[in-house]
DOLO-171869 format. One record per residue: residue number from 1; x, y, z of N, C-alpha, C in turn. Coordinates in steps of 0.2 Angstrom, whole numbers. Example, Ala and Ser with C-alpha at 12.3 -4.5 7.8 and 13.67 -1.06 7.14 Angstrom:
LOFI     n      nx      ny      nz     cax     cay     caz      cx      cy      cz
LOFI     1      66     -28      39      62     -22      39      66     -16      39
LOFI     2      64     -11      35      68      -5      36      64       0      39
***
This chain:
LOFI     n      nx      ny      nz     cax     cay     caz      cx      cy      cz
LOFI     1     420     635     191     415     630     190     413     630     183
LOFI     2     412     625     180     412     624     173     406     620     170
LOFI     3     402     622     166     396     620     165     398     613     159
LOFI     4     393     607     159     395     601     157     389     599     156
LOFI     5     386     602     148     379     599     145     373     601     153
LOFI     6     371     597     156     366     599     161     367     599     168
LOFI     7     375     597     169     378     596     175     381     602     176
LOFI     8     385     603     183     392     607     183     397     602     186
LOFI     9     403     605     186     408     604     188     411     608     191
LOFI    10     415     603     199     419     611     201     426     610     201
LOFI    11     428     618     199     437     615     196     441     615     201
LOFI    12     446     610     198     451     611     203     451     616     208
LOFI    13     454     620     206     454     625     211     450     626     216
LOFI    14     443     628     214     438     630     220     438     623     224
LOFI    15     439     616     222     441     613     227     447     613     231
LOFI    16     450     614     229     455     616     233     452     620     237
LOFI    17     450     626     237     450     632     242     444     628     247
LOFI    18     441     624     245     437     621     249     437     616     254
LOFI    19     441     613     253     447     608     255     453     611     264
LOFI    20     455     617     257     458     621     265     453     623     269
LOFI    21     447     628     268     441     630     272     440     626     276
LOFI    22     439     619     274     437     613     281     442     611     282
LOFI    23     447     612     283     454     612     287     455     615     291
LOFI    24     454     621     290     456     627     294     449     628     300
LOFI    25     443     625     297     437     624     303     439     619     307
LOFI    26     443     616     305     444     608     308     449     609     313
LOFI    27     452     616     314     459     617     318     456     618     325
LOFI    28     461     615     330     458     617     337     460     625     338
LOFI    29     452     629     343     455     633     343     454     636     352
LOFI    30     456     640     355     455     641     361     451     640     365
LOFI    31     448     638     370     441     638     372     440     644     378
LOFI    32     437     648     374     437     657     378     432     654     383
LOFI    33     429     650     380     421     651     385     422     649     392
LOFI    34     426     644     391     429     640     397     436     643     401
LOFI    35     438     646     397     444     652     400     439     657     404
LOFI    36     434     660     400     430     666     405     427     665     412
LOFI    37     425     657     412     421     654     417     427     653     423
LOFI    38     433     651     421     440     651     426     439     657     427
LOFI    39     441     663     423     441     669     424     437     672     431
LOFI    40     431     670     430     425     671     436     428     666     440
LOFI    41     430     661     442     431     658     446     437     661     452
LOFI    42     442     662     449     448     665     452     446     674     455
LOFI    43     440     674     450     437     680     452     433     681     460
LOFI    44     429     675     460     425     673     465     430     671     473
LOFI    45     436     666     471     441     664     477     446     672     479
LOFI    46     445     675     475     450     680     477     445     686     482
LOFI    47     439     686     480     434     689     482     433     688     492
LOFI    48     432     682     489     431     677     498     437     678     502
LOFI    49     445     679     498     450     682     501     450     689     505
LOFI    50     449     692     501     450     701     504     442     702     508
LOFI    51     436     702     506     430     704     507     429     704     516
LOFI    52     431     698     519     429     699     525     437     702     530
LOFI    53     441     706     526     447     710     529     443     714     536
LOFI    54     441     718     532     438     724     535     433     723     540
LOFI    55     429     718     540     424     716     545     425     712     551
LOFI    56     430     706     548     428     701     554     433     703     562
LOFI    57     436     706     562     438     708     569     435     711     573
LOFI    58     432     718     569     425     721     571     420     717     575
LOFI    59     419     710     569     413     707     572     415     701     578
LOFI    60     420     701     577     421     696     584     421     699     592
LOFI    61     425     705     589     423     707     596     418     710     598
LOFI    62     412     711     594     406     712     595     402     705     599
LOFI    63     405     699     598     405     694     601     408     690     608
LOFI    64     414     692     606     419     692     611     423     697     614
LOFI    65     423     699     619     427     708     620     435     706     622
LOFI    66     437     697     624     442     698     628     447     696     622
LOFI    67     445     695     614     449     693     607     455     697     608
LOFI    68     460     695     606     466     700     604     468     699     598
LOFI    69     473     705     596     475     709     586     478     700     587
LOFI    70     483     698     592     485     692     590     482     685     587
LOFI    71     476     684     592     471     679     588     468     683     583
LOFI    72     466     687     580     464     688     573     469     685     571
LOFI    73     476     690     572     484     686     565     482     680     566
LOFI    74     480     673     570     481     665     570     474     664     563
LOFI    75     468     669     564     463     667     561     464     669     553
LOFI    76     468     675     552     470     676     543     473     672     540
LOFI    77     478     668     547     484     665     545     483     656     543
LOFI    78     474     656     546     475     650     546     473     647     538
LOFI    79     468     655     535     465     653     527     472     652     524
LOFI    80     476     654     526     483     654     520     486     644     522
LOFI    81     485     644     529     490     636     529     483     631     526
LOFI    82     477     633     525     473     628     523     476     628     514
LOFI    83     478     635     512     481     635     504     487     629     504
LOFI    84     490     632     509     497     627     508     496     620     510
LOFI    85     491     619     511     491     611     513     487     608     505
LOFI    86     481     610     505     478     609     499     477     609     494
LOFI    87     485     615     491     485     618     484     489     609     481
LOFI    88     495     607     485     497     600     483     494     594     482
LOFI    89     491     595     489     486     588     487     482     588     481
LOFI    90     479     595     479     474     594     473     478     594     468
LOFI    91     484     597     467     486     596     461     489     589     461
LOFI    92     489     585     464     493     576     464     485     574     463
LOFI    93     482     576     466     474     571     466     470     571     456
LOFI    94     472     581     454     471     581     447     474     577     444
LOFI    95     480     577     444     484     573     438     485     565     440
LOFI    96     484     563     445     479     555     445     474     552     442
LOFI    97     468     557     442     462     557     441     460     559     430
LOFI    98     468     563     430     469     566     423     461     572     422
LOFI    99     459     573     428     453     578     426     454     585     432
LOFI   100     450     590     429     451     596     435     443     597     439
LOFI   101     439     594     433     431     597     437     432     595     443
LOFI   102     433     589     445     431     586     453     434     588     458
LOFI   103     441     592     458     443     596     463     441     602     464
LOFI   104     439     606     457     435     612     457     429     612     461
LOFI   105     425     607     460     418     607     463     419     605     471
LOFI   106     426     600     472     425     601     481     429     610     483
LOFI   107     433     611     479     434     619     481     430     622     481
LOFI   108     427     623     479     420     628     480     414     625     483
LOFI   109     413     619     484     410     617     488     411     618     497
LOFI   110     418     617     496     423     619     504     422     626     504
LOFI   111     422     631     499     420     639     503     413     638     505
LOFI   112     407     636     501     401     635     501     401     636     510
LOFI   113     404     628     510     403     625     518     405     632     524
LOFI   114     412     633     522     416     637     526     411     646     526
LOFI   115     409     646     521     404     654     522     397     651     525
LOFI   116     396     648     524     389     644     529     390     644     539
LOFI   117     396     644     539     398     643     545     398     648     547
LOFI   118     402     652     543     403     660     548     396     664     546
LOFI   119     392     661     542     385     665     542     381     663     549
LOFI   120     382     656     551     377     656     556     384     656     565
LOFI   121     386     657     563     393     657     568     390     660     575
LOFI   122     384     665     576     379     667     580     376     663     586
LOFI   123     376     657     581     374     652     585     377     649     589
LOFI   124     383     649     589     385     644     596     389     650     600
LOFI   125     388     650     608     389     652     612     396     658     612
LOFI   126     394     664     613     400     668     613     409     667     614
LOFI   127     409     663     618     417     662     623     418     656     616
LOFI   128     413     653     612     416     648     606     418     652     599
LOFI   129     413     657     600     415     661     593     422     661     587
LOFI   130     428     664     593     434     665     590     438     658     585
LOFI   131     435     652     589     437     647     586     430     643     583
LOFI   132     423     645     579     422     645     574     426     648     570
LOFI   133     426     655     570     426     658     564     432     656     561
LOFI   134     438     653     566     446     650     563     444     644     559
LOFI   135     439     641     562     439     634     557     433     635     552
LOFI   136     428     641     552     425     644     546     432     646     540
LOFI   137     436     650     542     442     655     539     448     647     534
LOFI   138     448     641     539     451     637     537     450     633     531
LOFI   139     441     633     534     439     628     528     439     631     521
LOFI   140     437     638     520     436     642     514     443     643     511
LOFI   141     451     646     515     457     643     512     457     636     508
LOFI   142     454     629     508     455     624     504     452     627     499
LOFI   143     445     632     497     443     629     489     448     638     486
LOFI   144     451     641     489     455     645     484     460     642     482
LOFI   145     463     639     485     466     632     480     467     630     474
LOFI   146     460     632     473     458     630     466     463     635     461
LOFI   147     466     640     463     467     644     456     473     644     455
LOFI   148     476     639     457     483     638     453     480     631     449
LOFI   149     476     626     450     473     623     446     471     628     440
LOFI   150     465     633     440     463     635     435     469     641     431
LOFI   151     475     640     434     480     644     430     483     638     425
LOFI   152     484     634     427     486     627     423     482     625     416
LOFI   153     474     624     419     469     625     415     470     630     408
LOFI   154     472     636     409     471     642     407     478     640     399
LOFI   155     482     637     403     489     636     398     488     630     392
LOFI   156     480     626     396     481     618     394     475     619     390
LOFI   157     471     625     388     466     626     387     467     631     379
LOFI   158     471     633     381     473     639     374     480     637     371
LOFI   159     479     640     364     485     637     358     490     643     361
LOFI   160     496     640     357     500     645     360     500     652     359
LOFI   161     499     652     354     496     662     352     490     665     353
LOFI   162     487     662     363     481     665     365     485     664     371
LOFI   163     491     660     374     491     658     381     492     663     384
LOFI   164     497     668     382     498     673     385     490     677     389
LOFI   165     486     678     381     481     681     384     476     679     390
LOFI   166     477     672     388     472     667     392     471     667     400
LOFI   167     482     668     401     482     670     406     482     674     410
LOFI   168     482     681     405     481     685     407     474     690     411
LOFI   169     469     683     408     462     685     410     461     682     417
LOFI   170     465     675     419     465     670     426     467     680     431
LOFI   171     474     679     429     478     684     434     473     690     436
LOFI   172     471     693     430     467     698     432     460     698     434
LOFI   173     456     691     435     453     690     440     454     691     445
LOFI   174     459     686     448     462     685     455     463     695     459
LOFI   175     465     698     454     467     707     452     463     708     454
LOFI   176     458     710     450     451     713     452     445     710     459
LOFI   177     447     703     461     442     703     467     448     704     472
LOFI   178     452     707     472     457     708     478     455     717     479
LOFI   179     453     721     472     452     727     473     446     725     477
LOFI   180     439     721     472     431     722     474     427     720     479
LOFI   181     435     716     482     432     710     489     431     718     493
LOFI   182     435     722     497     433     725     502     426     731     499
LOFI   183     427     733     493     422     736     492     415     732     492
LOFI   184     413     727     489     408     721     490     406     724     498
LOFI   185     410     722     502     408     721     510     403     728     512
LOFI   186     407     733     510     406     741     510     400     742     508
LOFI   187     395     736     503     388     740     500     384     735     505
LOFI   188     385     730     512     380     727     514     382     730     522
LOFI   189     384     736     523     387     743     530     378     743     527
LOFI   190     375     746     525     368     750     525     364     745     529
LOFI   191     365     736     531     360     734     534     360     735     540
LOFI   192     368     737     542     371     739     550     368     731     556
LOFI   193     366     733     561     366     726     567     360     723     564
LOFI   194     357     723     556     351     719     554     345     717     557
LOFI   195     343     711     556     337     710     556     334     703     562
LOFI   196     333     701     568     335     695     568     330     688     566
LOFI   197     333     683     565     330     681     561     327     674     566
LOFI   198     331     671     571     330     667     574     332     668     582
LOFI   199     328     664     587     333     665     593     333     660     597
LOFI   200     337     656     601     339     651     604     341     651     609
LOFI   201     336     650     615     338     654     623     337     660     622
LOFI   202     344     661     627     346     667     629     353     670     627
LOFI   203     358     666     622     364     664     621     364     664     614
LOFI   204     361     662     610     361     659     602     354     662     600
LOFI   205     356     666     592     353     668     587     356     669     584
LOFI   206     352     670     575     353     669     571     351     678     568
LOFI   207     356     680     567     352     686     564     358     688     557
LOFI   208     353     693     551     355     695     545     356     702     547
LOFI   209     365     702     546     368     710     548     372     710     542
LOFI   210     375     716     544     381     717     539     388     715     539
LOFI   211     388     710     544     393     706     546     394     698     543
LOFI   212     387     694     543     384     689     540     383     689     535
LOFI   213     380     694     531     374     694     525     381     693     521
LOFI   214     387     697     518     394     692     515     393     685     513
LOFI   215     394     682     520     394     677     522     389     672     516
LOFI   216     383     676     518     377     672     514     378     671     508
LOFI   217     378     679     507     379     681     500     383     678     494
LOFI   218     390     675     498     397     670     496     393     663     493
LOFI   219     388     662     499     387     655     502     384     654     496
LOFI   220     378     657     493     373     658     488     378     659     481
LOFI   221     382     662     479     387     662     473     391     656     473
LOFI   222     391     653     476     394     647     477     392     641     476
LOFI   223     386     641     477     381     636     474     380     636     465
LOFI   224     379     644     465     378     646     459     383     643     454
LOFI   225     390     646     457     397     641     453     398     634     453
LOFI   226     393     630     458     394     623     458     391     618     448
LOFI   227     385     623     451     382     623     445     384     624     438
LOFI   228     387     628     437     390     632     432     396     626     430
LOFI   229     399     621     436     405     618     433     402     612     430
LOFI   230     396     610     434     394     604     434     391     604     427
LOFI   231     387     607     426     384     607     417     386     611     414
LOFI   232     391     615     414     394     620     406     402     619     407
LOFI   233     405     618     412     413     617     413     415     610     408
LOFI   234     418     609     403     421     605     399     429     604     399
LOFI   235     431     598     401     438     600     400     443     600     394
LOFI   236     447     604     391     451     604     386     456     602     386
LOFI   237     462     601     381     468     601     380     471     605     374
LOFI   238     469     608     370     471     610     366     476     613     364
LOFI   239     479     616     369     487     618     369     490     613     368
LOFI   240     489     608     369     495     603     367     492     598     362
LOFI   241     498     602     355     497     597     349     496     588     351
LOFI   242     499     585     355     498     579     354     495     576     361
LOFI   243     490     581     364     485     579     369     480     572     365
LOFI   244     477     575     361     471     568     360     477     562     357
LOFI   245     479     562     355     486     555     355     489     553     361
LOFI   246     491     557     365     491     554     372     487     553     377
LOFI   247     481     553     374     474     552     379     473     545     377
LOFI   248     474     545     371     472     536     369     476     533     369
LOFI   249     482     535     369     489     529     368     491     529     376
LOFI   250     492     521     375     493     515     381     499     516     383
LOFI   251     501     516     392     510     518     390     510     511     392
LOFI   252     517     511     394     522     506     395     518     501     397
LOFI   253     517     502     405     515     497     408     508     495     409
LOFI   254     505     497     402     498     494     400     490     498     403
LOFI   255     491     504     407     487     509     407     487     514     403
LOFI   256     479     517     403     479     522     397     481     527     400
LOFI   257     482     532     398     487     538     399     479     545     400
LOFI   258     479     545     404     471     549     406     473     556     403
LOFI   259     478     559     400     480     567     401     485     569     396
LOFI   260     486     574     392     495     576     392     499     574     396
LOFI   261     505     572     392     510     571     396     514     578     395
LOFI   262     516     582     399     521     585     400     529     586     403
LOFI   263     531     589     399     539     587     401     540     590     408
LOFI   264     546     589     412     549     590     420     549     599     419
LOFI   265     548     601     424     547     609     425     554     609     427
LOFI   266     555     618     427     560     620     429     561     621     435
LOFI   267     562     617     442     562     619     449     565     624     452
LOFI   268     571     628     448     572     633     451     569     640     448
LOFI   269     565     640     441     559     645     440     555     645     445
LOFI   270     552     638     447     547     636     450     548     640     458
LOFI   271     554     639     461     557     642     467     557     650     468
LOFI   272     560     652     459     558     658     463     553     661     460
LOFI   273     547     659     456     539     661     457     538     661     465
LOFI   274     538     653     466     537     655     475     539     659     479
LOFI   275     545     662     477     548     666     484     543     673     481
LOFI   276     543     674     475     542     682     472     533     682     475
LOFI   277     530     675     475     523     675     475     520     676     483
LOFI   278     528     672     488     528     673     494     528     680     496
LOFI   279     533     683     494     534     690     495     529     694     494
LOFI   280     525     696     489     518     699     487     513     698     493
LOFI   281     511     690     495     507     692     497     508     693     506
LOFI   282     514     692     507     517     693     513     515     702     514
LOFI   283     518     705     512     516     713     510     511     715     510
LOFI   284     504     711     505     498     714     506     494     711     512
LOFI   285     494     705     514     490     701     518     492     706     526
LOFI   286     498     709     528     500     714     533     497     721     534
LOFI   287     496     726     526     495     728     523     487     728     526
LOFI   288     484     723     522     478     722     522     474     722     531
LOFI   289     479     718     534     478     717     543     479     723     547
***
């Protein structure tokens, strides 16, 4: 900077250096805060997957004595076909829409609903119990759904020399509530046959056990995530250099283009992620039973 009678002047140079600095601020850069929040989220559906292993057979037949190991397998079996059904529709529904909140918000709205059920499930008549709790088990499979959405998210969300780790934090969610779900269940054992809170006849009540209070506790974290999508969830693209250019550019046939466009995947990677991703969980979900 060079002095000029009463003024200064600043020289080339430090202009320059200044010029780059607002450039380099100016560069997209991953949005952690919003990868963290999926993080917790995959945390939370992976949670809702393992947590009620241990308990609910226990508790059905506390309910129903004449249940069989077989109708449990139709009940474990049924969370996974409501994934298989659900996981396609939401991703055709997102990339119509060019957005992820709104499918996020009914997936955890759909567990919400679905741990609501099996928390009050007490309520309706013993001999219906087992087929509550399948269409409890059913509904809650739709909002795990969500975390092939928020792996997507996760890619679309961070530059390329974060993706890796971006991803790495989705995965390792999903990881860690598959360890925490059973243990979680194991610290509400000290309420044991609980407390009762309502009663209905001679047939129907409502009581907080160690079978339920999960349930609640699910139901209660889920509202709290609803929340959390609804006023701090923002959606990005930053991974892809030419996202805000194809958000405002018109295609062909005179619609604006809501998204990235991304090029055709590779169907036979795609084929065998599925078999490899079949396999895993085929093993633990047995495992697990």
């Amino acid at each position: 900077m060079a002095k000029s009678g009463s003024s200064y002047k600043i020289s080339p140079l430090n202009a320059l250096q200044h010029s780059l600095a607002d450039r380099a601020d100016e560069r997209p850069k991953t949005a952690w805060s919003r990868i963290y929040l999926c993080t917790l989220l995959t945390f939370s559906s992976s949670v809702q997957f393992t947590m009620f292993f241990t308990s609910m057979y226990p508790f059905l037949r506390t309910k129903d004595k004449t249940v069989s190991e077989g109708f449990f397998g139709v009940v474990i079996t049924m969370y996974s076909v409501s994934q298989i059904i659900a996981s396609p529709l939401l991703g055709i529904w997102s990339n119509q829409i060019g957005k992820l909140k709104p499918p996020l918000i009914l997936c955890n709205l759909t567990m919400f609903v679905g741990n609501l059920i099996y928390f009050l499930i007490e309520l309706f008549p013993p001999e219906h119990t087992r087929y509550v709790m399948l269409v409890s088990r059913f509904i809650v499979g739709i909002g795990w759904a969500q975390v092939g959405l928020l792996k997507s998210f996760a890619s679309a969300a961070s530059l390329p020399e974060d993706r890796t780790k971006a991803t790495a934090y989705i995965t390792g969610g999903v990881a860690l509530g598959v360890i925490l779900g059973p243990a979680l269940q194991m610290i509400f054992t000290f309420i044991g046959d609980g407390v009762l809170l309502f009663e209905f006849g001679d047939r129907s009540f409502l009581k907080l056990s160690m079978f339920t209070m999960p349930a609640l506790f699910t139901s209660i974290f889920n509202i709290f995530l609803i929340l959390l999508l609804v006023f701090k969830f923002q959606e990005t693209f930053v991974g892809f250099a030419s996202a805000s250019k194809q958000t405002d550019k018109k295609s062909e046939d005179g619609k604006e283009s809501l998204g990235p466009t991304l090029p055709p995947y590779d169907k036979w990677a795609a084929g065998v992620c599925f078999a490899m991703r079949f396999t895993q969980y085929f093993i633990y979900t047995n495992l697990e039973t």
